[in-house]
C-alpha positions as CSV (number, residue, x, y, z in Angstrom):
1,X,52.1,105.2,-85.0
2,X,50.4,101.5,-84.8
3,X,48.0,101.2,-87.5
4,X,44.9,99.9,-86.5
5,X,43.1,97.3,-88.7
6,X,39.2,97.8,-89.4
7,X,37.2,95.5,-87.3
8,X,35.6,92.6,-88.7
9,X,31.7,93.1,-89.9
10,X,30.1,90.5,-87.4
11,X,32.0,92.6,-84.7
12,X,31.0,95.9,-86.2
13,X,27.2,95.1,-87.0
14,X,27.2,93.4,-83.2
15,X,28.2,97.0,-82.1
16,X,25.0,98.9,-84.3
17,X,22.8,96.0,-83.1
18,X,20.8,99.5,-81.4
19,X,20.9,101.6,-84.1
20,X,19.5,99.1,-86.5
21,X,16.6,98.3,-83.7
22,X,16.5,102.1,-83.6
23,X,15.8,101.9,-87.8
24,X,13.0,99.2,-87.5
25,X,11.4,100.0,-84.4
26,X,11.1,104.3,-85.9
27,X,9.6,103.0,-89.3
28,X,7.6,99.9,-88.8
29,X,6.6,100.4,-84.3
30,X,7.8,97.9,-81.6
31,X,6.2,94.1,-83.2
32,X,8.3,95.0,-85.9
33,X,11.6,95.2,-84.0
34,X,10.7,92.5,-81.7
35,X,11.2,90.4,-84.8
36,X,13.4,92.0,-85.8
37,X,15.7,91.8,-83.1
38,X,15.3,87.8,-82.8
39,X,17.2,87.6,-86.0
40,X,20.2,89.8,-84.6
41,X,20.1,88.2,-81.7
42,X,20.2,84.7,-83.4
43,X,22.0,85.3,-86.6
44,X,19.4,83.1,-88.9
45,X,16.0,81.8,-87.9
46,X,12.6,80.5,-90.2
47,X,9.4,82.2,-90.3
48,X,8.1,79.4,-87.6
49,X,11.0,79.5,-85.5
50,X,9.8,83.6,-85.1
51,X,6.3,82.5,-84.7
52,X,7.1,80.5,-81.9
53,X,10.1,82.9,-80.3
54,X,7.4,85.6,-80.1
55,X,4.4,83.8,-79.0
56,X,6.5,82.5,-76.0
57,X,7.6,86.0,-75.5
58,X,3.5,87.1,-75.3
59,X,2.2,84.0,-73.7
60,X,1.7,85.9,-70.1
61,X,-0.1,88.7,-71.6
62,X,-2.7,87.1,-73.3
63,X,-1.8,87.8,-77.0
64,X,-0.9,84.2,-78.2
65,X,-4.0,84.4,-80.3
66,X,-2.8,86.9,-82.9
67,X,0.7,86.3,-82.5
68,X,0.5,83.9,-85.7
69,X,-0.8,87.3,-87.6
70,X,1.4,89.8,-86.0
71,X,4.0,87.8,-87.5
72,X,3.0,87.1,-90.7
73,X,2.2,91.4,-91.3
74,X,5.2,92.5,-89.7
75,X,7.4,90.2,-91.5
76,X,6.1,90.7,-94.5
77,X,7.0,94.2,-93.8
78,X,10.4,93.7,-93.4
79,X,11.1,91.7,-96.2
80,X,9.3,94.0,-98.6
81,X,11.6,97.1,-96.8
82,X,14.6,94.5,-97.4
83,X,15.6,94.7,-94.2
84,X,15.9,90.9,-94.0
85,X,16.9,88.3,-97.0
86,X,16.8,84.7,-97.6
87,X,20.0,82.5,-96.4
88,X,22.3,81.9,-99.4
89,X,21.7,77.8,-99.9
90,X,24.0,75.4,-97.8
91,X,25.5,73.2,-100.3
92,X,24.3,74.4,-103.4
93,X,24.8,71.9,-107.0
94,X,27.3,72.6,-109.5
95,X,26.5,71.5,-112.8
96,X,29.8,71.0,-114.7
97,X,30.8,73.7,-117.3
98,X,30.1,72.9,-120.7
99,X,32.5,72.6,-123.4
100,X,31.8,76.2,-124.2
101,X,32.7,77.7,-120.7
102,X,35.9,75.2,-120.4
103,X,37.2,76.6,-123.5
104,X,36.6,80.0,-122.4
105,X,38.1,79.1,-118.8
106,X,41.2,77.7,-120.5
107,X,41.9,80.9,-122.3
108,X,43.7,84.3,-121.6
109,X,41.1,86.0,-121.3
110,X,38.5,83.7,-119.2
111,X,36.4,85.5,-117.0
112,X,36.4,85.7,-113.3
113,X,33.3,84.2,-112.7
114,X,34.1,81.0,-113.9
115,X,36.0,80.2,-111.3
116,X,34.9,77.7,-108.6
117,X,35.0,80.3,-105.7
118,X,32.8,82.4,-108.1
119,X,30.5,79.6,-109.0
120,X,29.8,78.8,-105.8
121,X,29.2,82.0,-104.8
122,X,26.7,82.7,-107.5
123,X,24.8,79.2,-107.3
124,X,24.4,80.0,-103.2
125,X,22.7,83.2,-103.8
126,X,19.2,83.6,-104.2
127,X,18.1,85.5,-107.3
128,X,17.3,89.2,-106.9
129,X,13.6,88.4,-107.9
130,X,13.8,85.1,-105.0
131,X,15.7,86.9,-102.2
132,X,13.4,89.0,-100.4
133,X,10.2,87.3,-101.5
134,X,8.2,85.9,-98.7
135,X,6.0,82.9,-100.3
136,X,2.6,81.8,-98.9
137,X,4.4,78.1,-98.5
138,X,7.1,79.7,-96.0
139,X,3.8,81.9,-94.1
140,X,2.5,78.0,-93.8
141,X,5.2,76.3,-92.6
142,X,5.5,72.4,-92.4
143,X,4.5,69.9,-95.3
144,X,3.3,70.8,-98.6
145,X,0.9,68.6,-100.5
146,X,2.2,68.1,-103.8
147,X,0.6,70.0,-105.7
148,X,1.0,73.0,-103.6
149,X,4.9,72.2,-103.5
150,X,6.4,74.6,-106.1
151,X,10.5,74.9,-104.8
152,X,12.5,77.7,-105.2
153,X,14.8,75.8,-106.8
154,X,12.5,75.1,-109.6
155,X,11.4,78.6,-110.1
156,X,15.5,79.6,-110.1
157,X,16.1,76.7,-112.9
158,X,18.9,75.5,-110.5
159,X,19.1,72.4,-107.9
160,X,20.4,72.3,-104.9
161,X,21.9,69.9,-102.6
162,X,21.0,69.4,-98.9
163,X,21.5,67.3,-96.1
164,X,18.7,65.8,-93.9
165,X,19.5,67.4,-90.6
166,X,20.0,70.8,-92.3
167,X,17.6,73.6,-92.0
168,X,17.9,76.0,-95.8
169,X,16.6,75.1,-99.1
170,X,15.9,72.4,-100.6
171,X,14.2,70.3,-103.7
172,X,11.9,66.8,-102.8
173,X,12.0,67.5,-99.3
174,X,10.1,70.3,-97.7
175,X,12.0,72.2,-96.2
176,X,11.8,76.0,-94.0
177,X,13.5,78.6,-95.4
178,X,15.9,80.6,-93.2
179,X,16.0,84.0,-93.1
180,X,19.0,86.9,-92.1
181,X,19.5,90.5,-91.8
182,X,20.2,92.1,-94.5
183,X,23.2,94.3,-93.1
184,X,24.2,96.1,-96.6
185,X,20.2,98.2,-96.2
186,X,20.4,99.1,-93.0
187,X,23.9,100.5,-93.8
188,X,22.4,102.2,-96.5
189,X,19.6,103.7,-94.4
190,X,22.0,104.5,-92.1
191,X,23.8,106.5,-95.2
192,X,20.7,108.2,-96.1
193,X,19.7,109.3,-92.9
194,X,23.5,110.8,-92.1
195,X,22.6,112.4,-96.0
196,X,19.0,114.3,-94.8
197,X,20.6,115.4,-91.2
198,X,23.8,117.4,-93.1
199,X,21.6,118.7,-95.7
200,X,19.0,119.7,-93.3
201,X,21.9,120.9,-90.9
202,X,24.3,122.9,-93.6
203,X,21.2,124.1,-96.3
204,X,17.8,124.0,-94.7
205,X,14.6,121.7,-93.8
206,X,13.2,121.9,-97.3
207,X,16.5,120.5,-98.8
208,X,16.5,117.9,-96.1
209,X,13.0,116.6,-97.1
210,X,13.7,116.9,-100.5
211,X,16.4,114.6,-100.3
212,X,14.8,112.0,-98.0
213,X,11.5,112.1,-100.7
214,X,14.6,111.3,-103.5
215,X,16.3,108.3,-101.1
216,X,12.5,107.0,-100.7
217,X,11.7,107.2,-104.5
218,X,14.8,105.4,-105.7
219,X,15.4,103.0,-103.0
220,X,15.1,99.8,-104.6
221,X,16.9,101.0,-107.8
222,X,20.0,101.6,-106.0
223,X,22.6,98.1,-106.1
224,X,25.2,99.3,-103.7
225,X,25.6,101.2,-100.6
226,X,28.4,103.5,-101.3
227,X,26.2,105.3,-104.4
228,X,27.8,108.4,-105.9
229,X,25.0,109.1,-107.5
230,X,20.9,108.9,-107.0
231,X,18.9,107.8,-109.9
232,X,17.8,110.5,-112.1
233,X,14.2,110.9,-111.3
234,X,11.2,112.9,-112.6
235,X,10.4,116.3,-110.8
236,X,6.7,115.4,-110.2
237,X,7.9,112.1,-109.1
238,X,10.5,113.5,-106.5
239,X,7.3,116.4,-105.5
240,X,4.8,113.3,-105.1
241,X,7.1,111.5,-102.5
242,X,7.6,114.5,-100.8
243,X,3.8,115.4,-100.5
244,X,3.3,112.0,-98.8
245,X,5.1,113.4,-95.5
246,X,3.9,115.8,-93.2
247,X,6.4,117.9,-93.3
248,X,6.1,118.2,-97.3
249,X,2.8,118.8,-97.9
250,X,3.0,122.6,-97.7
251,X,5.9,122.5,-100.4
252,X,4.7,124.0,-104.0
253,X,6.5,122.3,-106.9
254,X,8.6,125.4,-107.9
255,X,10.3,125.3,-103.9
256,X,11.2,121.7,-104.5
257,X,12.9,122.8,-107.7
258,X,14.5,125.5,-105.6
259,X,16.1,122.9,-103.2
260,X,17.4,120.4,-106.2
261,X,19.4,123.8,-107.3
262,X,20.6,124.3,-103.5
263,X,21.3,120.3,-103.4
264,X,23.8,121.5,-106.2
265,X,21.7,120.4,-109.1
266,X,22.1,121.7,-112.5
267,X,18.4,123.2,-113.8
268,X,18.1,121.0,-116.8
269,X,17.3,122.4,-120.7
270,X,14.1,122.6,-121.7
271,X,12.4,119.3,-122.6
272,X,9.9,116.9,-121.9
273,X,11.2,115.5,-119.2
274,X,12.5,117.1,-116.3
275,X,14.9,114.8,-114.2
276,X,17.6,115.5,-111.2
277,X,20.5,113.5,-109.8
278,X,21.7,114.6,-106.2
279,X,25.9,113.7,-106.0
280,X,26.3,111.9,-103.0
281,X,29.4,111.9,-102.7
282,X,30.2,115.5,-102.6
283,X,27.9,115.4,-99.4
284,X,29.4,113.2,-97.8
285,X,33.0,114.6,-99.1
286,X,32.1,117.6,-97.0
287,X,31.0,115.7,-94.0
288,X,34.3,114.1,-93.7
289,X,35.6,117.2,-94.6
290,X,34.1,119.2,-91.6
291,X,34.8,116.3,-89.0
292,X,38.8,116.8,-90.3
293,X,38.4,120.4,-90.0
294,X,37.1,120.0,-86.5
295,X,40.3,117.7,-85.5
296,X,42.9,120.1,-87.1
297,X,41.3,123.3,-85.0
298,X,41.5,121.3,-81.8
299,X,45.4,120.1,-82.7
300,X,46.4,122.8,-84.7
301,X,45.1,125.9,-83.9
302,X,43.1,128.8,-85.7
303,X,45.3,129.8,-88.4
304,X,46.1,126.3,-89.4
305,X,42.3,125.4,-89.8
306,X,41.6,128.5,-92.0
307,X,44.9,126.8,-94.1
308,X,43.5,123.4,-94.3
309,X,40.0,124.5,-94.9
310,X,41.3,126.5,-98.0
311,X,43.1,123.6,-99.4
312,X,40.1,121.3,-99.1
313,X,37.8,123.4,-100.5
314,X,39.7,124.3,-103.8
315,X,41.1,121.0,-104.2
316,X,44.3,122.0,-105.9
317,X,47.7,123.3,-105.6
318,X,48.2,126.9,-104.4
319,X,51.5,128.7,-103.2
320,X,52.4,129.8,-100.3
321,X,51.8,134.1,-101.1
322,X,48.1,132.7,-102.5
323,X,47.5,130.5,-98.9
324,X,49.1,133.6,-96.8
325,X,47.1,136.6,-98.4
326,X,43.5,134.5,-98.6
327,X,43.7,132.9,-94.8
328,X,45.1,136.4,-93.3
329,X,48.2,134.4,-92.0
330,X,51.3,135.8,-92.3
331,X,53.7,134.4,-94.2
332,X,56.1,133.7,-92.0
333,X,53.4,131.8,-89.3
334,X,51.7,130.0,-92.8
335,X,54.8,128.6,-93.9
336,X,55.5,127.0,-90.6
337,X,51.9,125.7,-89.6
338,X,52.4,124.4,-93.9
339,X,55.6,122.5,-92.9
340,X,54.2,121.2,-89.9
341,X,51.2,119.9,-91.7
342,X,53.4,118.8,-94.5
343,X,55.5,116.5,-91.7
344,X,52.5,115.1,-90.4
345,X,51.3,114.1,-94.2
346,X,48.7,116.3,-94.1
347,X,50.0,118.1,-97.1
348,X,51.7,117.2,-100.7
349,X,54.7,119.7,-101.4
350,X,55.7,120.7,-104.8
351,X,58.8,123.1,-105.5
352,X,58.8,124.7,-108.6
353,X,62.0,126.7,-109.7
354,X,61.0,130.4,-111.1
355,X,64.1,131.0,-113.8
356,X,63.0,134.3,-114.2
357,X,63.1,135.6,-110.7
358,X,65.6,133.1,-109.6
359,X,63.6,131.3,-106.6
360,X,61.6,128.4,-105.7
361,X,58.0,128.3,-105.6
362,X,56.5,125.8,-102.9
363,X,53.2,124.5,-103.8
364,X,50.6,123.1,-101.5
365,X,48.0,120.1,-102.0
366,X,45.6,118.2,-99.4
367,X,46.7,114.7,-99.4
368,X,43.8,113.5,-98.6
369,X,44.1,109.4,-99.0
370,X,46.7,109.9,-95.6
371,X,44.5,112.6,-93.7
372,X,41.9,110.4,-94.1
373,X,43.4,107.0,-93.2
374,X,44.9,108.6,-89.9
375,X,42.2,109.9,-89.0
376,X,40.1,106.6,-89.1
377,X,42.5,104.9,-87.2
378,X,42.7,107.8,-84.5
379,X,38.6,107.1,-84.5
380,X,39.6,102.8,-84.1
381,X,42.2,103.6,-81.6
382,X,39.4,105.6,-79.3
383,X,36.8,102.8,-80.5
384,X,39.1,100.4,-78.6
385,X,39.4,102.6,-75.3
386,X,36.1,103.6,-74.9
387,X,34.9,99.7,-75.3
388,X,38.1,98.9,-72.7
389,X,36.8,101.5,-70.7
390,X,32.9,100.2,-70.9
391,X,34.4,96.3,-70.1
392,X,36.5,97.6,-66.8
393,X,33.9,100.1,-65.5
394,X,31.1,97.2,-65.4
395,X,33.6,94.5,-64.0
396,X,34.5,97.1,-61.7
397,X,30.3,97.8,-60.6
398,X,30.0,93.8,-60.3
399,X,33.4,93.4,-57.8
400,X,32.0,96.4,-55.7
401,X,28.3,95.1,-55.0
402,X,29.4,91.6,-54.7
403,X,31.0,93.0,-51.6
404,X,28.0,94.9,-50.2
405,X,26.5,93.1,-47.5
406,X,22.8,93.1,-47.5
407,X,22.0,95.3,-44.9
408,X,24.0,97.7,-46.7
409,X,20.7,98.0,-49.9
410,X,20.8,101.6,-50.2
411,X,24.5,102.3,-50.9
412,X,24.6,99.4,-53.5
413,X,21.5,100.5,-55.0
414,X,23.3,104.1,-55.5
415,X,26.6,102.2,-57.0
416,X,24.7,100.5,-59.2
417,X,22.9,103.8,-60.5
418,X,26.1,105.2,-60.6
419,X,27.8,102.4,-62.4
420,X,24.5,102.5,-64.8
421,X,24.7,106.6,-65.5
422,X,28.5,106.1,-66.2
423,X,28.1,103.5,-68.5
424,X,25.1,105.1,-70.5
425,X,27.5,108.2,-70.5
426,X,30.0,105.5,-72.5
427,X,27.7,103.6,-74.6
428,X,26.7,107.0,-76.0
429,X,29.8,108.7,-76.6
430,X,30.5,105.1,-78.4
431,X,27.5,105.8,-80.7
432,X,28.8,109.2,-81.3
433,X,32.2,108.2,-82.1
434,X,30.9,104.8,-84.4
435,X,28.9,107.7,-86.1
436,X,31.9,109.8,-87.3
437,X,33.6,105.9,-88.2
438,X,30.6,105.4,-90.6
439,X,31.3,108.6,-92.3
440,X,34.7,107.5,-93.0
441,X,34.6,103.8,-93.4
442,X,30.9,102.8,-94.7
443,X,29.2,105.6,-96.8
C-alpha cells in the first residue's frame, strides 16, 4: 500500500481555519473572531494594520467610532488567551560566542544549541515573558517620543537587526510590531476540548467539567501540546475553577473528588496538601483505541473486534486458549481471524516451545506502532478524496450554470442549492474525518 506523507502545517492549519474561528468566536463572541480571522486570513499583520482592516469592514454601519476600542479590548483578549504571538524578529544580531562557548563548541561534548541554526533560532524568538505581551506603545502605533520609546530589544538584553522597508522589530527606529496565530494553543484547545467530550461521553457530565475546570486552571503552566500529564493542582483550586461555570456550581467538593477517582486518580495519603494529576494520555490512548476498534468491526467482523479489543485492553501477550475461552470464539475461528490479523500487522506473534507437553505455544501482542500508522494513512488517503471530491463537485456547479441561460433563473438557482447542500454534506464529513486525524496525529 502507498504510504501517504502527513501534510504540511500551513496546509493542515489552512484546513481548521473554521474550527479555530469556531474556538474564538465560542469563547470571546464575533469582534473577537473578526480579528481574529484577519490574521488567518493574512498570515501576519500589526495592531494598526487590524485597526484599519476592521474599521473598513464597519465603515457602512456606522461603528467607525469605537472601532479603535473594539480593537484594542478584543485584542488584548487574544493575546492574554495566547491565541496570537509576536512575529519571531527578521534578521535578528548574533553576537559572536565567547572564548568560553568556542571551547565548549569545539569539544565532544558541545551542546546543540550552540550551533548557528540553534542560535538563530533562539535570538529570533521572543522571550516567553515578551511574546504575548501587548505593550501600550504597539496599542499607539506610529512614533514614540524618546522618552516614551523603551524597545523590546532593550528589555530582552539583545539587538536586533532590521532593514528600512521591513515591518518587525526593531532598535532606533520605531517600528510596529507584527503579530501571528499562535497555531500550537489552538491545537491545544482543540486537545482539551476532544479531552472533556470523551470523558463526558465514556464517564459522565461531572467528570467532563471537572476536567475542563483542571485544563482551565493549568493552562498557562503547560509548555507543550502533546502533555501526558496535567499539573498537579490543589483540590480547592480544581473545585474553585469548576464553581466559576454554570454547570459547576451545584457540585460539592466531596463529588469533585469523586470524579478525580473516576478520571483514574489515585486518592492521595493524608497530608496537608491535597493535589491530583489527570494522565492524558491514557484518554486519549482509549480514544484512538475505540476509533481502531470501530475500523476492525466494520473490516473484520464481530469476533475479530471482541479479539482485538482484548488485546488492547490488557496490553500484553496472551495465548491462543486464554484469547478463545475470554472472547467466546472458538478456537478454531480465533486462530484464523489471529493469523489474519497477524498478516495484516495487526498483531506480534511469539511461539514458545512447551518441552513438557511437547507443543508450541503461540502468543499474541497488539502491535500497535503499525495499527496506528495504517490507520493514519487510511484517514490521509480519504482526506485526499473527500478534498478531490469537494474540488470536482464545485468545478462541476460552476460549468453547469455557466451554461444556464438567463431565462432559465429557477433551475440554476436549484443547481446551485444543490451544489451548495452537497458540498456542506462534504465539508462536514471532512471536519469529521480531520477530527479522528487529530486524535492520531496532533494530541
Amino acid at each position: 500500500m502507498t504510504k501517504y506523507m502527513a501534510l504540511p502545517n500551513n496546509i493542515i492549519h489552512h484546513m481548521r481555519f473554521p474550527k479555530f474561528l469556531s474556538i474564538v468566536s465560542d469563547e470571546f463572541g464575533q469582534d473577537c473572531a473578526e480579528i481574529f480571522e484577519g490574521l488567518l486570513q493574512h498570515g501576519r499583520l500589526s495592531l494598526n494594520q487590524n485597526m484599519d482592516r476592521y474599521k473598513d469592514k464597519h465603515k457602512a454601519s456606522g461603528e467607525n467610532s469605537s472601532a479603535t476600542n473594539v480593537v484594542r479590548e478584543n485584542f488584548g483578549k487574544l493575546a492574554q488567551a495566547r491565541y496570537i504571538e509576536r512575529c519571531p524578529a527578521h534578521e535578528p544580531f548574533l553576537e559572536p560566542l565567547e572564548e568560553g562557548a568556542k571551547k565548549r563548541a569545539k569539544s565532544k561534548i558541545a551542546d546543540a544549541t550552540q550551533t548557528l541554526e540553534a542560535r538563530s533560532l533562539a535570538a529570533a524568538t521572543p522571550m516567553e515573558s515578551q511574546r504575548f505581551l501587548v505593550e501600550e506603545d504597539t496599542l499607539i502605533g506610529g512614533a514614540l517620543e524618546d522618552n516614551k520609546k523603551s524597545s523590546i530589544t532593550d528589555i530582552v538584553g539583545e539587538k536586533r537587526k532590521l532593514e528600512p522597508e521591513t515591518e518587525s522589530w526593531a532598535t532606533n527606529d520605531h517600528k510596529e510590531i507584527l503579530w501571528r496565530v499562535n497555531f500550537e494553543e489552538l491545537v491545544r484547545r482543540l486537545r482539551h476540548k476532544s479531552c472533556v467530550s470523551r470523558v463526558t461521553e465514556r464517564v459522565d457530565s461531572v467528570a467532563g467539567i471537572v476536567l475542563s475546570a483542571i485544563f482551565e486552571a493549568s493552562r498557562k503552566e503547560e509548555t507543550s501540546v502533546k502533555t501526558e500529564k496535567t499539573v498537579p493542582l490543589l483540590l480547592e483550586t480544581i473545585y474553585e475553577e469548576a464553581m466559576k461555570t454554570e454547570e459547576g456550581r451545584s457540585l460539592t467538593l466531596e463529588r469533585v473528588r469523586a470524579a478525580l477517582v473516576q478520571l483514574g486518580c489515585e486518592l492521595p495519603t493524608i497530608g496537608i496538601d491535597e493535589t491530583y494529576s489527570i494522565d492524558l494520555k491514557k484518554i486519549i490512548f482509549q480514544a484512538q483505541a475505540q476509533e481502531v476498534e470501530s475500523i476492525v468491526l466494520k473490516k473484520y467482523g464481530r469476533e475479530a473486534y471482541r479479539i482485538f479489543r482484548l488485546l488492547s485492553e490488557r496490553e500484553r501477550r496472551i495465548e491462543t486458549d486464554k484469547i478463545s475461552s475470554t472472547t467466546f470464539v472458538e478456537k478454531k475461528d480465533a486462530l484464523k481471524i489471529l493469523f489474519q490479523l497477524w498478516k495484516d500487522d495487526y498483531l506480534n506473534l511469539e511461539r514458545v516451545g512447551n518441552e513438557a507437553q511437547k507443543m508450541e505455544i503461540m502468543l499474541w501482542e497488539l502491535n500497535k506502532r503499525s495499527v496506528w500508522e495504517q490507520v493514519l494513512d487510511d484517514m490521509y488517503h480519504a482526506a485526499l478524496n473527500l478534498k478531490l471530491r469537494l474540488v470536482h463537485e464545485l468545478d462541476h456547479a460552476q460549468d453547469l450554470l455557466k451554461g444556464k441561460s438567463l431565462k432559465e433563473g429557477d433551475e440554476a438557482a436549484n443547481m446551485r442549492k444543490k451544489a451548495h447542500d452537497k458540498w456542506k454534506v462534504l465539508e462536514a464529513s471532512f471536519m469529521i474525518l480531520d477530527d479522528a486525524i487529530m486524535l492520531f496525529h496532533d494530541f
